[in-house]
N, C-alpha and C positions, 0 to 999 in steps of 0.2 A: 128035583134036578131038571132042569129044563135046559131041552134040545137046543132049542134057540133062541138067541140074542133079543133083547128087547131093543126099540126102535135108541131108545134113550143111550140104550149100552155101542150098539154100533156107531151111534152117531160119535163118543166119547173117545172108542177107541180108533176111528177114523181122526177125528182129533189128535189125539196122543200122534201118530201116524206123522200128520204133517208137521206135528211139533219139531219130531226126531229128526223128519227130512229136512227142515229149515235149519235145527242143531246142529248137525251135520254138517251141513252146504257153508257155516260161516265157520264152525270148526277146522274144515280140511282147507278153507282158503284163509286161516288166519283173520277174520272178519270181526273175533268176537267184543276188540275194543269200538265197535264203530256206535254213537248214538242211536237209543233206539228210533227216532226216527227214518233217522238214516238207516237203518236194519229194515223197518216197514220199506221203505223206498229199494232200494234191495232185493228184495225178497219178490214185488212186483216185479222187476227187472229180472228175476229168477225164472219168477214164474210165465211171464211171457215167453222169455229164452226160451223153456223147456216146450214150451206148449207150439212154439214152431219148430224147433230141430226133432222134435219126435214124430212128424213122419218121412224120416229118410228111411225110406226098404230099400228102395231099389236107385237106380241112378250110373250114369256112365263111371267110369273109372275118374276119369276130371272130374265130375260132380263132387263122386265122391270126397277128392279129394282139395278140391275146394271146400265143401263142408269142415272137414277136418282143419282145415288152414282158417274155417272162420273160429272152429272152436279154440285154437287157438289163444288168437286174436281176443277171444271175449275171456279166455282166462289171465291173459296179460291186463285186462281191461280189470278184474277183481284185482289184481295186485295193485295197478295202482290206484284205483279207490282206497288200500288198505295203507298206500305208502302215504298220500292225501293225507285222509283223516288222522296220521301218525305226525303228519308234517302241523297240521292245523291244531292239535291237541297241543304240539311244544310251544308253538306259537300264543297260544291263548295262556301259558303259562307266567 
């Protein structure tokens, strides 16, 4: 029985990790019929987002709530990506 993780096991479940988070992220905005292409493309666009809106600590009250009013904004911005690709699937029928 061993203490700890081979390098091979962490990297795996590190893996697993971002899978869930990406499952997730197209799950709870309804995403899951989009091309995986368009899932790759996506998912970049996710990953960006996140990696600027995480670091709000601190910030005026406006700041603040301009941040808020952009997350918004970018979750209106997933629906219609989703309403699109729903629109573009009928069309290609």
């Amino acid at each position: 029985m061993a203490l700890f993780k081979s390098r091979e096991e962490r990297k795996q479940i590190r893996e697993e990790r971002r899978e869930n988070i990406i499952k997730e992220f197209f799950n709870t905005r309804n995403l899951d019929n989009l091309a995986e292409e368009d899932k790759e493309f996506v998912n970049l666009i996710r990953e960006e987002i996140e990696s600027t809106t995480g670091y709000r600590v601190r910030g005026t009250e406006g700041e603040i709530a301009l941040i808020e009013q952009i997350d918004i904004l970018i979750e209106e911005n997933w629906l219609i990506i989703k309403l699109l690709n729903e629109i573009s699937q009928r069309l290609d029928k």
